[in-house]
N, C-alpha and C positions, 0 to 999 in steps of 0.2 A: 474602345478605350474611353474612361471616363475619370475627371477629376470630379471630385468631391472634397470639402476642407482643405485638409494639407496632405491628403491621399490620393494616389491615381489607383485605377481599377482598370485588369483587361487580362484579357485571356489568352492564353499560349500554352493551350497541351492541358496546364493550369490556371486557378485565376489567383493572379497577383496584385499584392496591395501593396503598394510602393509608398515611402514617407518620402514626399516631395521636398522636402526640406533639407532633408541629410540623404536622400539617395539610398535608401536601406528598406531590405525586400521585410515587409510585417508581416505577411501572410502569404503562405503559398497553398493553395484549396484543390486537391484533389477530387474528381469526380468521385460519389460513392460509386457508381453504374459498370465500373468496367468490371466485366468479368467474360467468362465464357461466352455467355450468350450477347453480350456487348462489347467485343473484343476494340471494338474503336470508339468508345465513348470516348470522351476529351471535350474539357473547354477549349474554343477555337477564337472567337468571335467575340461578339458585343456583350459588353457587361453595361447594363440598367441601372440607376440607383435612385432607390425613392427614397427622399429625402423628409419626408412626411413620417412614414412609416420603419424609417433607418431597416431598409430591404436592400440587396439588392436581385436582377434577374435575370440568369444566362439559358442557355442551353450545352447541352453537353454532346448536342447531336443527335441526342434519341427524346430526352424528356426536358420541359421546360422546368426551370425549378426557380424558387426563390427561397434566400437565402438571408436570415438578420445579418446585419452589418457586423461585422466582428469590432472586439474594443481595442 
């Protein structure tokens, strides 16, 4: 879990972008990776955020990725 601005960042199955302010989900990011041959990919875990490069970087359980910060 990570705050950033007036956003929190963290993953649950998906990764969610929560407005800290008013409690309202902005983004929910599905893995692209699930399919057949990666039947359990899933955001689980820690979400990253470069704050330099408005990145951030999870894994999904099989491949590390990063990701522009959405607006």
């Amino acid at each position: 879990m990570r705050a950033y601005g007036d956003r929190l960042y963290y993953g649950s199955g998906e990764i969610f972008i929560i407005d800290l302010e008013k409690g309202q989900t902005l983004h929910k990011i599905e893995t692209p990776n699930r399919s057949a041959r990666f039947p359990h990919a899933q955001f689980i875990d820690a979400v990253a955020v470069d704050e330099e490069h408005q990145r951030m970087y999870t894994t999904d359980g099989y491949f590390l990725m990063c990701m522009r910060l959405p607006e």
